[in-house]
N, C-alpha and C positions, 0 to 999 in steps of 0.2 A: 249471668255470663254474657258478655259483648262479646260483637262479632267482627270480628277486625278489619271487616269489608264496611263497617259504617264509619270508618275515618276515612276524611275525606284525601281524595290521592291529591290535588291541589295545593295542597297547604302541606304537604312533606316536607319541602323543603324550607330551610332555616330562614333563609331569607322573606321567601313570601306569607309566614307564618310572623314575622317580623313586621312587613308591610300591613297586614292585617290587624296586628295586636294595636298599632300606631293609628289607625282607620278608624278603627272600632271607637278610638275614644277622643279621637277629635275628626274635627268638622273637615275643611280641606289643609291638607300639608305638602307643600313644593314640593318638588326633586331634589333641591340643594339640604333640604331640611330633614327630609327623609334619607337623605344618602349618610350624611351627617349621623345622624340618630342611630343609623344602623353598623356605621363603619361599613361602608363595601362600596364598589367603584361604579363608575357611572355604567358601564356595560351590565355589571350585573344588577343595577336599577332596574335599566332600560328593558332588560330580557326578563327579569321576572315580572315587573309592571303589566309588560305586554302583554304576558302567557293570562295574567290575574284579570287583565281588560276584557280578553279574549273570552274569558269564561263568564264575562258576565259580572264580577264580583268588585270590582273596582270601576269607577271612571275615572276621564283624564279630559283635564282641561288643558287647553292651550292657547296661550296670548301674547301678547305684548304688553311689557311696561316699559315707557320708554322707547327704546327702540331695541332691547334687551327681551328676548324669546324668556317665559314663563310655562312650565308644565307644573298642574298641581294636580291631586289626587283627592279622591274618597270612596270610600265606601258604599257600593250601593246596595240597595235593601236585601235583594237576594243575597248579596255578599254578606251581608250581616246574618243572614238566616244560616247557607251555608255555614261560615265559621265556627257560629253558637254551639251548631249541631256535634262542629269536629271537637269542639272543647268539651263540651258536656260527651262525648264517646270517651274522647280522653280520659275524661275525668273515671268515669266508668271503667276505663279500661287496671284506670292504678285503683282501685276500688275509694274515689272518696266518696 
């Protein structure tokens, strides 16, 4: 029996559960590439990215190419940890 306090409250929402699945399996992926991927607008990029940096679970780079501003994104290790844990709960939770 799982306890439905071990899903993680971060990753509720569709999008940053989105952002995460995309992380998990590549190395770094822009804003333009991930908004894309995800279908959703740059505001709700920008707000869930944030809250996901916030916690730790994501990084964000930020540069210039060009003279053209560049934010990219990954995964970081905690965030990988975190996540696993909400998938494997999940998984738990639908009994595989």
């Amino acid at each position: 029996m799982i306890n439905i306090n071990q899903l993680n409250k971060e990753f509720e929402s569709r999008v940053r559960l989105g952002i995460m699945s995309v992380l998990m399996v590549n190395d770094w992926v822009d804003f333009s590439e991930m908004k894309s991927l995800l279908e959703i607008t740059d505001g709700n990029m920008a707000s869930h990215s944030n809250a996901l940096e916030k916690s730790g679970y994501i990084e964000v780079k930020k540069e210039f190419v060009g003279k053209k501003p560049k934010t990219s994104y990954r995964v970081t290790q905690s965030g990988r940890e975190a996540f696993t844990e909400h998938i494997n709960a999940l998984e738990k939770l639908i009994g595989k």
